[in-house]
C-alpha positions as CSV (number, residue, x, y, z in Angstrom):
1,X,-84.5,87.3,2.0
2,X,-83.5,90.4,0.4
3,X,-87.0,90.9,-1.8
4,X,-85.9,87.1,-3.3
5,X,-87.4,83.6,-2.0
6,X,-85.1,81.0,-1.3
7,X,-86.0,77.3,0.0
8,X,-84.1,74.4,2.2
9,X,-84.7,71.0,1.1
10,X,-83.0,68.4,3.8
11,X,-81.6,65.4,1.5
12,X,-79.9,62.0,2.4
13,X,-80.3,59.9,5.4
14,X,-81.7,61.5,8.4
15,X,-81.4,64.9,6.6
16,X,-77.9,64.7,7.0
17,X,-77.8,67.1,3.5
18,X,-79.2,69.6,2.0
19,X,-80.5,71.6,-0.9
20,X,-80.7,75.8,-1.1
21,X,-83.1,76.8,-4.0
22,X,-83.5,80.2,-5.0
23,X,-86.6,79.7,-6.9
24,X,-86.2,76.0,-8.7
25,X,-82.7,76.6,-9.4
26,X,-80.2,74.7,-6.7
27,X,-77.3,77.0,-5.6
28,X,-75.8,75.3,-2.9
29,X,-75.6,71.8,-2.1
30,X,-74.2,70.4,1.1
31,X,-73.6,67.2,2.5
32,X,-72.6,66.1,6.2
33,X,-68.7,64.1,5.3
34,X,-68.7,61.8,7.7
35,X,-71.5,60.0,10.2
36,X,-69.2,60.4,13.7
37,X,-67.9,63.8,12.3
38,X,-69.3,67.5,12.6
39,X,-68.2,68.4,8.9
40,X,-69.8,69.5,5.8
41,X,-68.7,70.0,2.2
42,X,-70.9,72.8,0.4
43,X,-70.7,73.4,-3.3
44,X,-72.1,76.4,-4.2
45,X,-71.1,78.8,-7.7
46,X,-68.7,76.6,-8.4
47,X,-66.8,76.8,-4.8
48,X,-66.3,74.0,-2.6
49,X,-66.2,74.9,1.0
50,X,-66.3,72.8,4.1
51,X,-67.7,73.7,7.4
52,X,-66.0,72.3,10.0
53,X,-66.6,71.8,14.2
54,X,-63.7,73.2,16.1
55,X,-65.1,72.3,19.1
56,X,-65.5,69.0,21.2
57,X,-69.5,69.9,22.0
58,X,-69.7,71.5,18.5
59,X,-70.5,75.2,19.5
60,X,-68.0,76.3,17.2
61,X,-67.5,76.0,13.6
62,X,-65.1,77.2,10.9
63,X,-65.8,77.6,7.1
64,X,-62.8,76.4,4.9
65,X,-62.2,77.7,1.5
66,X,-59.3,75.8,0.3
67,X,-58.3,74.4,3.9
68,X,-57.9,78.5,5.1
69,X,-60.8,79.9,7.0
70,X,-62.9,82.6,5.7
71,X,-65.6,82.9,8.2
72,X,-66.9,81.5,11.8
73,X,-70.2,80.5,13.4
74,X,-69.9,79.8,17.5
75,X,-73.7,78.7,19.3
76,X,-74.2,80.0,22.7
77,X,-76.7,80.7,25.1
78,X,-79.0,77.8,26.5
79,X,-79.1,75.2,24.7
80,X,-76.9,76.4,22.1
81,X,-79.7,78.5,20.2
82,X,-78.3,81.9,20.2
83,X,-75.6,82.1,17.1
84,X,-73.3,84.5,16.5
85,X,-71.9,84.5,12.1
86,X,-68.5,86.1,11.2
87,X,-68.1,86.3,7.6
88,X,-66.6,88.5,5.3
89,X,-68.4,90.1,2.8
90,X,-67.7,88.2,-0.1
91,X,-70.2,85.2,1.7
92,X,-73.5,86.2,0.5
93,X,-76.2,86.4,3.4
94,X,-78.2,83.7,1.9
95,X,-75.5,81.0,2.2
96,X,-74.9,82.3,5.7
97,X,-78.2,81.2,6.7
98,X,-78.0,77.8,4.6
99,X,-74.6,77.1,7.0
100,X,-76.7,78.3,10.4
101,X,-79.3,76.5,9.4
102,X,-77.0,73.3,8.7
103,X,-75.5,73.4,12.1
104,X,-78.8,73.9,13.8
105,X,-80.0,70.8,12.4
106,X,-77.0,69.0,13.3
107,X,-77.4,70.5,17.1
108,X,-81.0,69.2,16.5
109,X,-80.0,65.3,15.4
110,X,-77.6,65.3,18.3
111,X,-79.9,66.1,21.0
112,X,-82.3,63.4,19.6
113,X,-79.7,60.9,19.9
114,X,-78.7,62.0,23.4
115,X,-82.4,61.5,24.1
116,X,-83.0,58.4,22.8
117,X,-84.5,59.9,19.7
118,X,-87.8,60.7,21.3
């Protein structure tokens, strides 16, 4: 991204974290808050954030700095694939795709559970 090569390690049980690398150094961490609850906490250059679900079927989601909201992600579309990110500037791109990919996987663990986990 941007001529640089970052990576996304999913940690903790079931993946429920994760890891952003830019090269072997971690610059944002993230971990799911809660087992019944669509929330993350994300530390990343020295800022802790939180991305909450606004939503009952978790299509939309709000990032927190400091309990105000400084950004938005809202799935749509079949299935909930297509994604539409509002952030201000100030959130770099990388850490915009760290939190998409985030609530993908969360999409991704729910539908396995509605499933059965097949």
């Amino acid at each position: 991204m941007e001529g640089e090569e970052f990576t996304i390690e999913p940690q903790g049980f079931f993946g429920s974290g994760a890891l952003l690398n830019k090269g072997s150094t971690v610059i944002a961490r993230a971990h799911k808050a809660s087992l019944f609850r669509r929330r993350f906490h994300i530390t990343s250059a020295g800022h802790g954030l939180d991305l909450v679900s606004t939503s009952f079927w978790g299509r939309e989601y709000v990032l927190l700095l400091g309990g105000q909201a400084v950004g938005s992600v809202s799935r749509s579309g079949f299935g909930g694939r297509r994604m539409t990110l509002e952030f201000p500037d100030e959130v770099p791109r990388f850490l915009q795709v760290f939190l998409a990919y985030l609530i993908l996987c969360q999409a991704k663990r729910e539908a396995a559970a509605a499933s059965g986990g097949s």
